[in-house]
GUBAZA-522772 format. One record per residue (C-alpha): x, y, z; residue in one letter. Coordinates in steps of 0.1 Angstrom, whole numbers, plus 5000, padded with zeros to 4 digits. Each point is the difference from the previous one (the first is absolute). Layout:
N
XYZA...
END
This chain:
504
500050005000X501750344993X500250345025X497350224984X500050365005X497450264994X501750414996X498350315008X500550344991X498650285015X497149815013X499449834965X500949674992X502449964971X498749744969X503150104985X503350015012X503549914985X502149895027X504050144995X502649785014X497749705018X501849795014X499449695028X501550065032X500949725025X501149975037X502550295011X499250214974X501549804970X498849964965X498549664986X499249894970X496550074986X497450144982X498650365007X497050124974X496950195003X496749834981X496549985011X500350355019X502649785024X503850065005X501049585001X502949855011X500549654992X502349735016X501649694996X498849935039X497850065019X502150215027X498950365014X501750264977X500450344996X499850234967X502150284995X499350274973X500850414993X496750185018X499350365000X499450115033X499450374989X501950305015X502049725017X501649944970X499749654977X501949725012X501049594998X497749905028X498749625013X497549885020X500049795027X499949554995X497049884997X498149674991X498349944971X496050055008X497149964977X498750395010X502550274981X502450205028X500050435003X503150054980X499950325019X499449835030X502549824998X503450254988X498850215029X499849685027X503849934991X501750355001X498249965039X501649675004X503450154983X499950305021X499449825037X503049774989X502150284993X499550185035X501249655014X502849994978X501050345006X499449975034X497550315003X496949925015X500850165033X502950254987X499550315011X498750274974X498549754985X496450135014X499050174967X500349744975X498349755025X497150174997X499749964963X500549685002X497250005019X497750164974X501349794973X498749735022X496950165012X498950054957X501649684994X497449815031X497250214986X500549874960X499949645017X496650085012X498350074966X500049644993X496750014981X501350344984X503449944984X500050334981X499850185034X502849765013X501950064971X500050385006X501049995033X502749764990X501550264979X499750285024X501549775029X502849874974X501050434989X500450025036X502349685008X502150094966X500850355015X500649935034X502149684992X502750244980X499850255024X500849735024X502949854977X501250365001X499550045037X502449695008X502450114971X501050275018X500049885035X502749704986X501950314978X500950165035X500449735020X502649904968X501650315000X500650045034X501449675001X502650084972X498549774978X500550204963X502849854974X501850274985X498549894961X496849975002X498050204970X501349884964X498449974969X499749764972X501350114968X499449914963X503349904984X498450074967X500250375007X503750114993X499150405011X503050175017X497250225020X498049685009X503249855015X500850285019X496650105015X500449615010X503450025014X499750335019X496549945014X500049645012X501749765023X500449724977X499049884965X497849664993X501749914964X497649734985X501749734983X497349844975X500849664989X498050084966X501850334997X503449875007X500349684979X497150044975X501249694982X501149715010X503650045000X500050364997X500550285024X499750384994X501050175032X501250354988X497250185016X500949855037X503250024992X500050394994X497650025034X502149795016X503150164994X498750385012X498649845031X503249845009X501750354994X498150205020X500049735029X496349965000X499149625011X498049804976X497249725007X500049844974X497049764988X498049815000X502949784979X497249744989X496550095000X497249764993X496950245001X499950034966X501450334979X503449965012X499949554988X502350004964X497449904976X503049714991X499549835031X496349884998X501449754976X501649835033X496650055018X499749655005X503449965005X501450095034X502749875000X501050214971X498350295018X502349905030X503450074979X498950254976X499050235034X503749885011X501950074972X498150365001X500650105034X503449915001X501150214966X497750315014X501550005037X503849934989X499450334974X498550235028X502149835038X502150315003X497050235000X497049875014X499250035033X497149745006X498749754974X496149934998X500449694986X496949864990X495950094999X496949854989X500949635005X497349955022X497650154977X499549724976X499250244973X502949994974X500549595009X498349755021X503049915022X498949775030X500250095038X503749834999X501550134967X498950355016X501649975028X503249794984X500650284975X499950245027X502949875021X501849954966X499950354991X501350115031X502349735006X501350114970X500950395008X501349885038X502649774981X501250264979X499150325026X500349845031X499350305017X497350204975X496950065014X497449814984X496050074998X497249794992X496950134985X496549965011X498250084968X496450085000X499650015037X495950045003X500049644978X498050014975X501249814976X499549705025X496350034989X500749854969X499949644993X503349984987X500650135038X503650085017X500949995032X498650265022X502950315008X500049935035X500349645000X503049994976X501550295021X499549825033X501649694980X502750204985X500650105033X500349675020X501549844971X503550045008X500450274971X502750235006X498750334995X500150355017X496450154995X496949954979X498450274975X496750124990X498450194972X496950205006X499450194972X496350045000X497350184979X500449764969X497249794984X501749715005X499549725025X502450075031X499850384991X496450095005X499550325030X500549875035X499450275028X502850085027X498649765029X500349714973X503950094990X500550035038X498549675006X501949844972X503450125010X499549855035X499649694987X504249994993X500150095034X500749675013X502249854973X503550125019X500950174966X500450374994X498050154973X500450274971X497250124980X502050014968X497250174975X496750205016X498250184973X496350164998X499150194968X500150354998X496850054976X497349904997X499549854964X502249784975X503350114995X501449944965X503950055014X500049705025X500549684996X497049904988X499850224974X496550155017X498649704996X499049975038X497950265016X501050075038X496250065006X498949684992X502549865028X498250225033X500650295016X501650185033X497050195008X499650224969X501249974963X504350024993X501750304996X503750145010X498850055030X498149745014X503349774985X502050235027X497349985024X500349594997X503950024998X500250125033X497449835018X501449684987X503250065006X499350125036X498349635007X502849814983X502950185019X498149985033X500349594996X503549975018X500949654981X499550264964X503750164992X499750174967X497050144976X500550054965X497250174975X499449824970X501050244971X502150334995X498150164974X496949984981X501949874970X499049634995X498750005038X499149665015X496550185003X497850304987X502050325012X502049815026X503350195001X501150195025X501350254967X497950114971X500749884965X502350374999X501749875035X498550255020X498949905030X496349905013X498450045033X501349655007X503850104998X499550285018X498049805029X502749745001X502950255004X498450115030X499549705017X503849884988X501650335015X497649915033X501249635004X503750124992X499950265025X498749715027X503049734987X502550305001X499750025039X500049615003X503850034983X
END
């Protein structure tokens, strides 16, 4: 029997509706293959099972702003559930589990968002009484739900800065902490030095397709000339992800070998070990490999994951025995594990990586957001917040090596995908993109990932808004002038400087 749902707006319930980014949603939170469609005047989510699950989809919650939102687990029934209902039950549920987390249930000056928690709660008891009147429920539901959405960032915010002081005073800051990825592609002399003067540190990607396009072949003048002025002017270099598996950066040449892996297995050796020997001297960390767990360039099992991930960094500790090596944790909402051709979940194959025996220094994440893509669709602050604490417990440290939100609010024919994705089909942070709101989110993020002690380093996803990983993304214009973004950011670098100056 499937979950059926039934969707209100404004009162009025919705015969048609065409759910954006359904997925199914399992215990803790973690996509499960599935089947989300709306027919019959009913979102439907079929299983294999006949287990409780949850669906997951991007809701507008109005002034709020439009996010990736779920509901809670619930068995299948033969009566249709309030979809509204439902989303607004598990921020509730999210929010109470928070306060435990963050132990603040009885923290002082905590008085003031208690009490709208309480209203939430009082709307959200009131929509369960309208049994016989789901319309009525439903619009309760969305009033309780605005409510829980604001106070649950306002309380993500709240703790941010309560752990940002608490950090600070305890000396807790590295000296480079804001850098920025850069696009090798882009051989500027003003884009190279508005990167060198104004950042800590560079993220040089190293793209298998764009490195070795054919089998055989490499063409690495462009990292070579990046490379080269980094080293010069004593700026330290991540470099990576070496071998990605998410897809754009997979040689087309190597899906010959898809069912191969043992092919895979020394083609990705022969790689790494021709890429790190060129660039030892001048690279300070190595992110050596992202996507594995996805599943979505090859269908590698739990074992050959994990076995190709001690092999790549095997690899660089033989040759570097003392480089620092990262691991990355791509897609960390995990979406893709929806799919029936499904991965392993990010947390599990960190929390493997982790107790495997691997020898690596720290893991890294990607949050570059505002994308219609799966894994890139809007989450709100109190859902980054909640994700990050989830590497809390792995005993790694953890840099954010590409955040990005777009900076407008329609397609952008300079980015990477040519305009072909519209950031407002992927949400919103409260109101429509612009260079503001992009600062706006910059900082707010930024703020929530530096106040996580185990987080050492942030890096922005792209420069400039030439070829930007997302619609107006850079930091720069496309005439390298700078955006509210860059501006934002330099504040909050000369802030964090001026606290890890009087730690030295």
């Amino acid at each position: 029997m499937p979950l059926k749902f039934e969707i209100y707006r404004d009162g009025t319930r919705l015969t048609t509706f065409a759910p954006t980014a359904a997925i199914v949603i399992g215990p803790e939170s973690v996509p499960m293959p599935g089947e989300v469609s709306f027919r019959d005047g009913m979102l439907v989510v079929h299983r294999a099972d006949t287990q409780a699950a949850a669906v997951g989809l991007l809701w507008d919650a109005g002034s709020q702003g439009q996010y990736h939102l779920e509901t809670t687990r619930l068995p299948p029934r033969p009566e249709p559930y309030n979809l509204n209902l439902e989303l607004a039950r598990m921020r509730l549920m999210k929010i109470v589990q928070k306060l435990e987390d963050w132990n603040l249930f009885d923290f002082p000056r905590i008085e003031k968002y208690t009490q709208r928690f309480k209203d939430a709660q009082m709307l959200f008891a009131d929509a369960l009484g309208y049994k016989d009147d789901p319309a009525a429920a439903a619009r309760l539901a969305d009033q309780s739900l605005a409510i829980s959405l604001d106070l649950s960032e306002q309380l993500a915010a709240f703790h941010c800065e309560l752990l940002i002081n608490r950090r600070r005073a305890g000396n807790g800051f590295a000296r480079h902490v804001f850098g920025c990825r850069v696009n090798p592609a882009i051989q500027n002399q003003k884009y190279r030095e508005m990167l060198i003067n104004n950042f800590d540190y560079a993220v040089m990607p190293m793209s298998w397709k764009q490195l070795q396009p054919q089998e055989g072949e490499f063409e690495t003048t462009e990292v070579d000339h990046w490379v080269e002025t980094l080293a010069l002017k004593r700026t330290p270099i991540i470099a990576g992800p070496l071998v990605s598996f998410d897809g754009p950066d997979t040689p087309a040449w190597l899906y010959v070998w898809e069912n191969d892996f043992d092919t895979i297995r020394e083609l990705t050796y022969q790689y790494v070990q021709k890429v790190v020997h060129r660039y030892r001297k001048a690279v300070a960390a190595w992110n050596v490999v992202a996507g594995l767990h996805t599943n979505i360039a090859f269908a590698f099992t739990f074992e050959q994951i994990i076995e190709l991930t001690r092999l790549v960094v095997a690899q660089i500790k033989n040759m570097l025995p003392n480089s620092r090596v990262l691991i990355t944790v791509s897609h960390p909402f995990g979406e893709y594990a929806a799919k029936a051709k499904s991965g392993v979940p990010p947390m599990l194959y960190a929390e493997m990586v982790a107790q495997a025996g691997i020898n690596f220094e720290a893991f890294a994440v990607e949050l570059e957001l505002g994308v219609p893509e799966p894994g890139h669709f809007m989450r709100d602050l109190f859902q980054i917040s909640s994700m990050l604490d989830r590497f809390a417990t792995l005993g790694r440290p953890v840099s954010l090596t590409a955040v990005s939100a777009p900076g407008r609010a329609n397609p952008d024919p300079g980015d990477r995908s040519e305009g072909r994705l519209d950031p407002s089909a992927a949400g919103r942070w409260h109101r429509p993109w612009d260079p503001q709101l992009q600062a706006e989110w910059l900082e707010a993020v930024y703020r929530i990932a530096m106040s996580k002690p185990f987080i050492e380093s942030i890096a922005w996803g792209s420069l400039a808004d030439i070829s930007p990983a997302l619609a107006g993304g850079g930091l720069l214009d496309d005439m390298l002038q700078p955006k509210p973004a860059f501006t934002r950011l330099q504040a909050m670098r000369e802030q964090f400087h001026s606290w890890s100056t009087k730690k030295a």
